[in-house]
C-alpha positions as CSV (number, residue, x, y, z in Angstrom):
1,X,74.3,55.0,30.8
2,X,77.8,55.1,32.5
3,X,80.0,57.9,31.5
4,X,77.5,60.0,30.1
5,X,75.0,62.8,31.1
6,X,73.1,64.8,28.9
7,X,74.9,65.9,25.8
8,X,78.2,65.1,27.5
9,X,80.9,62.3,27.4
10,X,83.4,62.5,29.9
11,X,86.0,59.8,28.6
12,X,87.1,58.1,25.5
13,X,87.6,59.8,22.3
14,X,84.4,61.5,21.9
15,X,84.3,63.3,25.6
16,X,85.4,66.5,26.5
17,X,88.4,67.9,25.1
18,X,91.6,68.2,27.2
19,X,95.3,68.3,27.1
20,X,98.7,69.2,28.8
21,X,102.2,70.2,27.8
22,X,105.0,70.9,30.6
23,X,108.5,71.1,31.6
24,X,110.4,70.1,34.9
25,X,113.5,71.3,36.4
26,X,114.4,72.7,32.8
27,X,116.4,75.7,33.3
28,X,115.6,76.7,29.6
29,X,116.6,80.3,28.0
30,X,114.8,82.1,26.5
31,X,116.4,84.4,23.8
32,X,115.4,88.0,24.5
33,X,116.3,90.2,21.2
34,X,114.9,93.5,21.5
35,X,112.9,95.2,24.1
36,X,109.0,95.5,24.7
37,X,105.9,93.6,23.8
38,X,106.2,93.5,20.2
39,X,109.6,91.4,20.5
40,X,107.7,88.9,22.4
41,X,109.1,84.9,21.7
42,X,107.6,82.0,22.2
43,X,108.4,79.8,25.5
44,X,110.2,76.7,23.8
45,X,111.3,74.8,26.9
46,X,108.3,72.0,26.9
47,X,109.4,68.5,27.4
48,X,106.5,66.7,28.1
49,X,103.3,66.0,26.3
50,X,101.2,65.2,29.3
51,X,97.0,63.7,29.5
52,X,94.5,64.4,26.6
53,X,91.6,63.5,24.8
54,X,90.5,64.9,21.7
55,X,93.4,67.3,21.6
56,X,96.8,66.9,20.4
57,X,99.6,68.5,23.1
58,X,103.0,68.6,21.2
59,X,106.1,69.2,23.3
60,X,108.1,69.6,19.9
61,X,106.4,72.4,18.6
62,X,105.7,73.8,22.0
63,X,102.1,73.8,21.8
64,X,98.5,71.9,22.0
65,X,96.1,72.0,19.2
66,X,92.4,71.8,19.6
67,X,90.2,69.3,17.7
68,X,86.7,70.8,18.9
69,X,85.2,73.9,18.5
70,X,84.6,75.2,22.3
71,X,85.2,76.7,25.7
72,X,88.4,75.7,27.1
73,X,89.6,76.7,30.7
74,X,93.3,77.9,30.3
75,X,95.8,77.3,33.1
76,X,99.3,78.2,32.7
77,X,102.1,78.1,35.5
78,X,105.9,79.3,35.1
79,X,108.5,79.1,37.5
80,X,111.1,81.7,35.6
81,X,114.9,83.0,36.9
82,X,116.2,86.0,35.9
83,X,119.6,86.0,33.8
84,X,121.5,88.9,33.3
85,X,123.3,91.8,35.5
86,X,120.2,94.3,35.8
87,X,116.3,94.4,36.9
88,X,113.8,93.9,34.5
89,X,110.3,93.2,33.7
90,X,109.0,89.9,32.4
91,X,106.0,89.7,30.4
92,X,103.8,86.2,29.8
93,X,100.9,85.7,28.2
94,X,99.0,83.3,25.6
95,X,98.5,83.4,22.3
96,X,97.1,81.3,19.4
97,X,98.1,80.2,16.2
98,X,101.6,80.7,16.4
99,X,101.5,84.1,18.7
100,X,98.7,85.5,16.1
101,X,96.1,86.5,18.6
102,X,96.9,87.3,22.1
103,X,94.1,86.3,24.9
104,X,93.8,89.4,26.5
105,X,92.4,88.0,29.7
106,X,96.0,85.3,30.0
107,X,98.7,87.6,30.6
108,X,101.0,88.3,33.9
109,X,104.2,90.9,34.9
110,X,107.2,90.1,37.2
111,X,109.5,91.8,38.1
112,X,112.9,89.9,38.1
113,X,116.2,90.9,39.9
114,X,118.8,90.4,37.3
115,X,122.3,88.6,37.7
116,X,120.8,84.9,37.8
117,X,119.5,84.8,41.7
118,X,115.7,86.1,41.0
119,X,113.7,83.0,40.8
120,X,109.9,83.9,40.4
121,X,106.2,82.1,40.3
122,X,103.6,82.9,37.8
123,X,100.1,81.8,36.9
124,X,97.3,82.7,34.6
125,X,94.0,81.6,34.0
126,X,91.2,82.1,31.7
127,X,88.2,81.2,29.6
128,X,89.1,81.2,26.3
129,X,87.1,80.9,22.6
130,X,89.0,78.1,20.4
131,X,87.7,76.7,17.0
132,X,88.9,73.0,15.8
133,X,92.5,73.5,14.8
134,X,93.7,76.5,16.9
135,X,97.0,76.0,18.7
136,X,97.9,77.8,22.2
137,X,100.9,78.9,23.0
138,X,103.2,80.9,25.7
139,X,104.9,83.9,24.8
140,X,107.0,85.6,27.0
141,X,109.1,89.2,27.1
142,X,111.2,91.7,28.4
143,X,109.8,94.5,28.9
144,X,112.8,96.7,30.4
145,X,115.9,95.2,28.8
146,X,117.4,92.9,26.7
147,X,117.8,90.2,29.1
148,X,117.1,86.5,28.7
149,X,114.7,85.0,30.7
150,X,115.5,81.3,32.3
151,X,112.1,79.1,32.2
152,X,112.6,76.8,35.1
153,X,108.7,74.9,34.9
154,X,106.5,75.4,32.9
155,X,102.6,73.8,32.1
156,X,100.1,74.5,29.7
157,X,97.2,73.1,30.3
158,X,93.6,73.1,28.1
159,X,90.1,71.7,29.3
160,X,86.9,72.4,27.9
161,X,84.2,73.1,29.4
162,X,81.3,73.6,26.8
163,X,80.7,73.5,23.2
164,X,80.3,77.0,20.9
């Protein structure tokens, strides 16, 4: 049968799970309020809700939820500037339902030069565990100072890639 093979259907409603949020030439910023990890916010400059199928990306609430119960490949890239008039150290990473649980194995550092002219890249990928209703989100930090943090791009993308 086309579009199938073995327990698998790769389009239409009932085949794999995937979905996409992202941001272009955004130059969003982040509100930093306190210092470290545990002042972490979430990344709010999504504009787009890109491809899916049987998951729900939502740009307004910066996040995708899952419908399905699986093993999803993460992939998250950020093009951040730094804002303000010192160094610092920018924390990312990805959480679930609303910055909840941290995926442990979907985090990056970089180290930004302050006073607006820094501009960096960063990825992350993973495999990550989701049951039906999750959401996935980026959080992001300053680990030095109190500095905002300028999101620039930004996507999120979800795929599964088997069942639980």
């Amino acid at each position: 049968m086309a579009g199938y093979y073995g327990d698998l259907v790769f389009v239409n409603s009932d085949g794999m799970c995937f979905g996409e949020i992202y941001a272009t030439d955004v130059a969003n910023t982040i509100t930093i309020a306190g210092t470290g990890y545990g002042n972490r916010v979430q990344i709010t400059s999504f504009a787009v809700n890109g491809v899916s199928n049987n998951a729900t990306p939502d740009h307004t609430n910066d996040h995708i939820t899952i419908t399905k119960a699986g093993m999803y490949l993460c992939t998250v890239s950020v093009a951040a500037s730094s804002a303000g008039g010192t160094a610092y150290l920018a924390g990312f990473g990805v959480f679930k339902g609303n910055g909840v649980t941290a995926f442990e194995n979907l985090h990056a550092h970089r180290n930004l030069s302050g006073g607006g002219g820094d501009n960096g890249s960063i990825s992350m990928s993973g495999i990550i565990d989701l049951a039906a209703t999750d959401t996935v989100e980026v959080w992001c930090w300053n680990a030095t100072n109190t500095n905002n943090i300028v999101i620039d791009d930004i996507t999120l993308s979800l795929l599964q890639i088997g069942g639980t």
